[in-house]
N, C-alpha and C positions, 0 to 999 in steps of 0.2 A: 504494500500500500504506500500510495507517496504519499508526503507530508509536504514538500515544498515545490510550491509554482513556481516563482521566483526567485535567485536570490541576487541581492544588490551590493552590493561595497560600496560602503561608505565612509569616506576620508573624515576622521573626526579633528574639531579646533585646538588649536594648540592651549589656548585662553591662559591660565595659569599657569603653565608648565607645564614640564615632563610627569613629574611628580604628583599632577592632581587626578585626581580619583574622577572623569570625567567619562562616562560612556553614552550609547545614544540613547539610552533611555532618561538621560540625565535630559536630555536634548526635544525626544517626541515623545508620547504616548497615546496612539490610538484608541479610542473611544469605540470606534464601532468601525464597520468595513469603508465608512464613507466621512470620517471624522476625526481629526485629532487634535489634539493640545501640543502647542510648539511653542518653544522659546527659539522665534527665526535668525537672531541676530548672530546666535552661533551657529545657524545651520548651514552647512555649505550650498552654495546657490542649488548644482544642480540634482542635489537631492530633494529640496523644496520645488524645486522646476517639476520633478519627476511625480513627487506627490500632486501636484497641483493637476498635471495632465492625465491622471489615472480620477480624478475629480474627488479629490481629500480634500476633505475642508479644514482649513485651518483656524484654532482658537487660538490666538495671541497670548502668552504669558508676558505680566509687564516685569519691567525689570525689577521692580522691588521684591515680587511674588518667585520668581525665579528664585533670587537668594536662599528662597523659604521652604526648594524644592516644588512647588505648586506645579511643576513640569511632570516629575514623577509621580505617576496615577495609575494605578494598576485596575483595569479592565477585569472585572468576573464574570460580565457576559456584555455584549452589547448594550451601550445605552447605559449601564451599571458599573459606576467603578467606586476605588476606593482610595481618597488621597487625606495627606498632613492637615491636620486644623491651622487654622491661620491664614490660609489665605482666600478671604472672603471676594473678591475680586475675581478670580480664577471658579471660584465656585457658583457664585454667583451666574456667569458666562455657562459652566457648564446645565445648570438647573434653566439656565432661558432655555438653551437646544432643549430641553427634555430628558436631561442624564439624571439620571437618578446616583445620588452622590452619598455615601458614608463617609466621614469623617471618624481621625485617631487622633489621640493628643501626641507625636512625637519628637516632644521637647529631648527626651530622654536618648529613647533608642533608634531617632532618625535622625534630627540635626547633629546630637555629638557626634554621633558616629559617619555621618552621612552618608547615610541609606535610605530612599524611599520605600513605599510600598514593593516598588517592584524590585527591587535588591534586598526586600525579606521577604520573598516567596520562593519556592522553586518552581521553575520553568512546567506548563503544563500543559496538557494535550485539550485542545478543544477541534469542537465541530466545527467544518467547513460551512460558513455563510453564504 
């Protein structure tokens, strides 16, 4: 059975160093087959090119929210995800689309550590949309 349609390479930002803990989920987090939450300013053009023309919508993370993680948002099923308390703004965006949103307090075990939702989960199998 395959599991992958696609796959893409994508060159990620230098921003802080070698040394910073930055991957792309730090960067996008799909919401649904047709939607995702981006912090664009680090995203390389033409991988934003390439979502745009596949017709992903784009949610803007501002830059204060970004800091706060608000990018990192781990998806349970379509339309349903689960991100860091704090950033009202980002949530906010996502409840106009119709996402249905849980929030966690992770003062503790996400910002010290900096780790979103989706860097405390292990990777998992879902159905094809």
């Amino acid at each position: 059975k395959d599991f992958v349609d696609e796959f893409v390479v994508v060159p990620l930002p230098h921003w802080k160093g070698p040394d910073d803990v930055l991957h792309l989920m730090s960067l996008i987090s799909p919401v649904d087959h047709d939607l995702a939450v981006v912090y664009s300013r680090l995203l390389p053009v033409p991988f934003r090119e390439w979502l745009l023309r596949r017709g992903i919508r784009l949610l803007e993370v501002s830059d204060s929210e970004f800091e706060t993680m608000a990018c990192n948002i781990l998806a349970v099923s379509p339309r349903k995800c689960i991100m860091i308390s704090g950033n009202p703004q980002t949530k906010q965006m996502l409840e106009d689309k119709g996402i249905e949103v849980w929030e966690y307090r992770g003062e503790e075990i996400s910002k010290k550590g900096a780790g979103g939702p989706t860097c405390l989960t292990r990777p998992h199998l879902r159905e094809k949309v």
